[in-house]
KOLDREN-189182 format. One record per atom (N, C-alpha, C, O): z, y, x. Coordinates in steps of 0.2 Angstrom, whole numbers, padded with zeros to 4 digits, always signed. Example, Ala and Ser with C-alpha at 12.3 -4.5 7.8 and 13.67 -1.06 7.14 Angstrom:
BEGIN
+0039-0028+0066+0039-0022+0062+0039-0016+0066+0042-0017+0071+0035-0011+0064+0036-0005+0068+0039+0000+0064+0040+0006+0067
This chain:
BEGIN
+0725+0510+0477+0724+0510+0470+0718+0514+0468+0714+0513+0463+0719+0519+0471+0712+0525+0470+0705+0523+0470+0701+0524+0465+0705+0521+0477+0699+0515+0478+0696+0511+0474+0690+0511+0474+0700+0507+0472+0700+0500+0469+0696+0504+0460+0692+0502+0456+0700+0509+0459+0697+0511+0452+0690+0514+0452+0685+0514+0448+0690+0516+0459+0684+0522+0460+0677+0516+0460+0672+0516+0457+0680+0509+0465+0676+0505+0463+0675+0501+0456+0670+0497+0457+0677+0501+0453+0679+0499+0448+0672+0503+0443+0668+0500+0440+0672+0511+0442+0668+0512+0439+0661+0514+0444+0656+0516+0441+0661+0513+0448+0655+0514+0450+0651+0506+0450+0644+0505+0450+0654+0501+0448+0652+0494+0448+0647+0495+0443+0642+0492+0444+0646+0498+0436+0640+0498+0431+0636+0502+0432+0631+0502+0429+0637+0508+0437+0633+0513+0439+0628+0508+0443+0622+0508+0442+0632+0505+0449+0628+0500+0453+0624+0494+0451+0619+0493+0454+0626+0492+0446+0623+0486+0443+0616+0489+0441+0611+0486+0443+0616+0494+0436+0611+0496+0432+0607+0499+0436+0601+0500+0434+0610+0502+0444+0606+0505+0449+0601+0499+0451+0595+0501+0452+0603+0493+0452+0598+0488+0454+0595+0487+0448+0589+0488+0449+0597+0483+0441+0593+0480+0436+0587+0487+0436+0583+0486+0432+0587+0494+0438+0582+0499+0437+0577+0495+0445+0571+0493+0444+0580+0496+0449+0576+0495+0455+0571+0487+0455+0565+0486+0455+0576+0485+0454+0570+0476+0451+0565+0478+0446+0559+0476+0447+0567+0481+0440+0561+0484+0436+0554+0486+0438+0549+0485+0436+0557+0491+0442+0552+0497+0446+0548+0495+0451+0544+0499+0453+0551+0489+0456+0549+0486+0462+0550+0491+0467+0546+0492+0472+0556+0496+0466+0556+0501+0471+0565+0503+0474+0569+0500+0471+0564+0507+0478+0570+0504+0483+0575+0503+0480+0575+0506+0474+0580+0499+0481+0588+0498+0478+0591+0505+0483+0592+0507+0489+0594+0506+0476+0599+0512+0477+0606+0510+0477+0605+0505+0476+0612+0512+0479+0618+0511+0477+0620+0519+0480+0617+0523+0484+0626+0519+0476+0632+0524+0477+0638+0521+0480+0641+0516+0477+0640+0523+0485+0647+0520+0488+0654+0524+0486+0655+0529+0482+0659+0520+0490+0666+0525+0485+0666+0530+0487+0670+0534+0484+0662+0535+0494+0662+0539+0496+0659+0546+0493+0660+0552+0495+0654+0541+0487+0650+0546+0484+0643+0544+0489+0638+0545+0486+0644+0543+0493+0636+0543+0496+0632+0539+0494+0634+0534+0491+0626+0540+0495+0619+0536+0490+0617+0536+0497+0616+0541+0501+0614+0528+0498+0610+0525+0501+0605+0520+0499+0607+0518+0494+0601+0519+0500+0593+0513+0500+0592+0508+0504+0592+0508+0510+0591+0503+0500+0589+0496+0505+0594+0496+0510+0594+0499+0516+0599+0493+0508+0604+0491+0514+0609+0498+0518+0613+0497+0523+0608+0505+0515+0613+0506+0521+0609+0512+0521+0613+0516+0520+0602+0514+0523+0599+0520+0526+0601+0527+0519+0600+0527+0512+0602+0531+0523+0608+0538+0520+0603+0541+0517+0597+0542+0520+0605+0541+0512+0600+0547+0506+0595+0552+0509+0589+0551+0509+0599+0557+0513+0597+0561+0519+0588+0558+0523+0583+0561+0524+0590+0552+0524+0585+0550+0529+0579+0547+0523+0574+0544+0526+0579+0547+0518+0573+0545+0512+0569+0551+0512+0571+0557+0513+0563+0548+0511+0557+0553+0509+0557+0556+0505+0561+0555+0501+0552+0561+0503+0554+0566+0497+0553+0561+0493+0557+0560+0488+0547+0558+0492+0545+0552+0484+0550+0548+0484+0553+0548+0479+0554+0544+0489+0560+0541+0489+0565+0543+0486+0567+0540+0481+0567+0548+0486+0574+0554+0486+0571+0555+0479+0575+0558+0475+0564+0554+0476+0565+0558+0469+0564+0549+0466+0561+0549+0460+0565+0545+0466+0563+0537+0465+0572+0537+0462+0574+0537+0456+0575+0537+0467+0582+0536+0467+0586+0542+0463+0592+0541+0462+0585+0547+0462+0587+0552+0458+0586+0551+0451+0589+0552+0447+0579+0548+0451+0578+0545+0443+0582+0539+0441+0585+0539+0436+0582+0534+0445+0585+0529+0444+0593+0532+0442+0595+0531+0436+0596+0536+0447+0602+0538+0445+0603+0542+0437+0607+0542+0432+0598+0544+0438+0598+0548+0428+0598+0545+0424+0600+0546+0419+0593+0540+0426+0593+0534+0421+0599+0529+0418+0601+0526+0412+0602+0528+0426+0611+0525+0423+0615+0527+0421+0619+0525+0419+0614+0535+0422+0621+0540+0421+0619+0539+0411+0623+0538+0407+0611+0541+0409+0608+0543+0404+0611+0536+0400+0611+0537+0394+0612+0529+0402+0610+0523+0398+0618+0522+0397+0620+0520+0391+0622+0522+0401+0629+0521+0403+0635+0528+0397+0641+0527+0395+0630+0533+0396+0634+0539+0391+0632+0537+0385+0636+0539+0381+0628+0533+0384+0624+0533+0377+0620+0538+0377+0618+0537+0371+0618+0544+0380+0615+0547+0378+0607+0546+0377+0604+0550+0372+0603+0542+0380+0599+0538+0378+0594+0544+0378+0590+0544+0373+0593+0550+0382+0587+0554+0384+0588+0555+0392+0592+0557+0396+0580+0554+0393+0580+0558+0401+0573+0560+0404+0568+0557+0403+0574+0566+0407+0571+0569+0408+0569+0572+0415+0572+0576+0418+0565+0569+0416+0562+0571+0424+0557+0575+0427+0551+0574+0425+0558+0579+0430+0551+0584+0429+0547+0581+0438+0548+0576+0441+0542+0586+0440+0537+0583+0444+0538+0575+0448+0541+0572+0453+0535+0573+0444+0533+0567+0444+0525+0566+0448+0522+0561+0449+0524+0571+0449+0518+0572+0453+0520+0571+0460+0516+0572+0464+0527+0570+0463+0528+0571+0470+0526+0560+0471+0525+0557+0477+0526+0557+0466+0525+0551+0465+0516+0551+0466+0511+0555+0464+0515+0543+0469+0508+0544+0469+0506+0537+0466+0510+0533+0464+0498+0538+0465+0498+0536+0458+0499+0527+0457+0497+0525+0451+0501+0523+0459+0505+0518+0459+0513+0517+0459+0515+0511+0458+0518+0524+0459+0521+0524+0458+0523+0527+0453+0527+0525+0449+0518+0532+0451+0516+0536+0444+0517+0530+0437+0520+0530+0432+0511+0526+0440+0510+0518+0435+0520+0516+0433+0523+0516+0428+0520+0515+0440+0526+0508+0439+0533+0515+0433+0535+0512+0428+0534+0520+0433+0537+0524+0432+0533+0523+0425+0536+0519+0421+0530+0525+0423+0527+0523+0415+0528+0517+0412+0528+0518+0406+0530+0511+0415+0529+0506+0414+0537+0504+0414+0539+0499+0414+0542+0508+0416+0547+0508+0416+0551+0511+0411+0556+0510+0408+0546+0516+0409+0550+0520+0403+0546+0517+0397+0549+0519+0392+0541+0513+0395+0539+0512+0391+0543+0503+0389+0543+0500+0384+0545+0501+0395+0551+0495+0396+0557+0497+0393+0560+0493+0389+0560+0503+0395+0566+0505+0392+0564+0506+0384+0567+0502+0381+0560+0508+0380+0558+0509+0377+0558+0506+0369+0559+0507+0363+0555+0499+0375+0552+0493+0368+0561+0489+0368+0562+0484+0365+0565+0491+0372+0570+0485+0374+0576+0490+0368+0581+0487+0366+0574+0497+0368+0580+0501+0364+0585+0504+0367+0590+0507+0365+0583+0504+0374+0588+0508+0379+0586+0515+0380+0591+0518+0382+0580+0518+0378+0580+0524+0380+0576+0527+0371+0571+0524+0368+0578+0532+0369+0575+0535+0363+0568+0539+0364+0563+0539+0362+0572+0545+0370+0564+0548+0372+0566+0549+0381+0571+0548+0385+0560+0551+0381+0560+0553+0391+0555+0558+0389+0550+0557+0385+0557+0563+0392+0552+0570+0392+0551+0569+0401+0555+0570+0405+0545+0569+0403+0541+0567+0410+0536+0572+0412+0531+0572+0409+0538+0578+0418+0534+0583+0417+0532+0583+0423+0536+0583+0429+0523+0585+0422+0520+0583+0431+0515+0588+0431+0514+0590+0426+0511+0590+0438+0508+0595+0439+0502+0589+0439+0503+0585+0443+0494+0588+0435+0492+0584+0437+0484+0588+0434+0483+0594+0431+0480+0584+0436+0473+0586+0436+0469+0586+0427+0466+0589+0423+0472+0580+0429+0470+0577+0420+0475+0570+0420+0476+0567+0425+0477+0569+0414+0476+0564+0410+0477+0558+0413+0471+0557+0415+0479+0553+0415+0481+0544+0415+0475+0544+0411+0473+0547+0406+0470+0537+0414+0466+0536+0410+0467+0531+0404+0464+0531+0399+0473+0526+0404+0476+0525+0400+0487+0525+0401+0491+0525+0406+0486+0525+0393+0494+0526+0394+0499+0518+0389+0497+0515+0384+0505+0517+0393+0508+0511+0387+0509+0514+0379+0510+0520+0377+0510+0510+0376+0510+0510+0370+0515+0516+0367+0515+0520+0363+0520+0515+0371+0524+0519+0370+0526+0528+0372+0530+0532+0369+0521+0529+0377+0519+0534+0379+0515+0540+0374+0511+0537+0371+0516+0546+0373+0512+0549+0372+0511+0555+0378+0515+0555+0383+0506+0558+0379+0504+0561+0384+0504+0570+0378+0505+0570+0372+0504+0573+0380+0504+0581+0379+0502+0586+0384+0507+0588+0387+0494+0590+0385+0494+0591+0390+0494+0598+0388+0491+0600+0383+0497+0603+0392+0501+0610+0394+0496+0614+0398+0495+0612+0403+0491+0620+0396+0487+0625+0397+0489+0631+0397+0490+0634+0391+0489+0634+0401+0491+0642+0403+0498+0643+0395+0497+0648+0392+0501+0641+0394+0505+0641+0391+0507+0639+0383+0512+0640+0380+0502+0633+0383+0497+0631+0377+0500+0624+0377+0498+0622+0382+0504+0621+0373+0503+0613+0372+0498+0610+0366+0498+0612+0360+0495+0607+0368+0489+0602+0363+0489+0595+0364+0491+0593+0370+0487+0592+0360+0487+0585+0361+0482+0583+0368+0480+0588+0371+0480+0576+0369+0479+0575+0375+0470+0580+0377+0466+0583+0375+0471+0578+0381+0463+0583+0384+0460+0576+0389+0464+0572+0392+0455+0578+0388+0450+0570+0391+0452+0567+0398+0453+0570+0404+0454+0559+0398+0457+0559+0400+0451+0556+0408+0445+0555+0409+0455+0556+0413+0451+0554+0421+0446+0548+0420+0443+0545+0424
């Protein structure tokens, strides 16, 4: 019976794991009743790359975040993501966005300059020796 409940609640955790991974074109995550987090079929958390392992951490915050209602998330180095993954992650939070699932995402990356462009829903805030100002000239 334990089983049977644990699966039971991890079923929208999983669902919303994949409707995020289809979104993003990036790995399918699940959680088992074990608790273990695996990728594409089966290969153990453990054995993901660090940009994978941070792909699937987000995805996870993102269900835990959409599933509470609390409807904020917050990811920091987002810089471990390269810049095609950078993209799709933009373009994922600016999807949550326009659809009403997420209210804000605070996205914190170590970066050179500036996206030379951003979605609509984006604002950018770039961060100087301790200084927040609006954007600074963008790549």
């Amino acid at each position: 019976i334990q089983g049977e409940m644990l699966a039971e609640a991890l079923e929208p955790i999983n669902d919303r794991l994949a409707r995020s991974a289809n979104e993003t074109e990036w790995l399918r995550v699940g959680i088992d009743a074990d608790m273990g987090i695996s990728a594409d079929g089966g290969r153990p958390y453990a054995l993901l790359s660090e940009s994978e392992r941070w792909r699937a951490d987000a995805m996870i915050a993102e269900a835990v975040s959409f599933l509470s209602g609390v409807r904020l998330l917050v990811l920091d180095r987002v810089d471990v993501l390269d810049l095609d993954g950078r993209a799709d992650l933009l373009y994922w939070m600016d999807g949550l966005a326009e659809d009403g699932e997420i209210d804000s995402a605070l996205l914190f990356a170590t970066l050179k300059a500036l996206p030379a462009s951003l979605p609509e829903n984006i604002e950018a805030i770039w961060i100087e020796n301790g200084i927040a100002g609006k954007v600074m000239a963008a790549a």
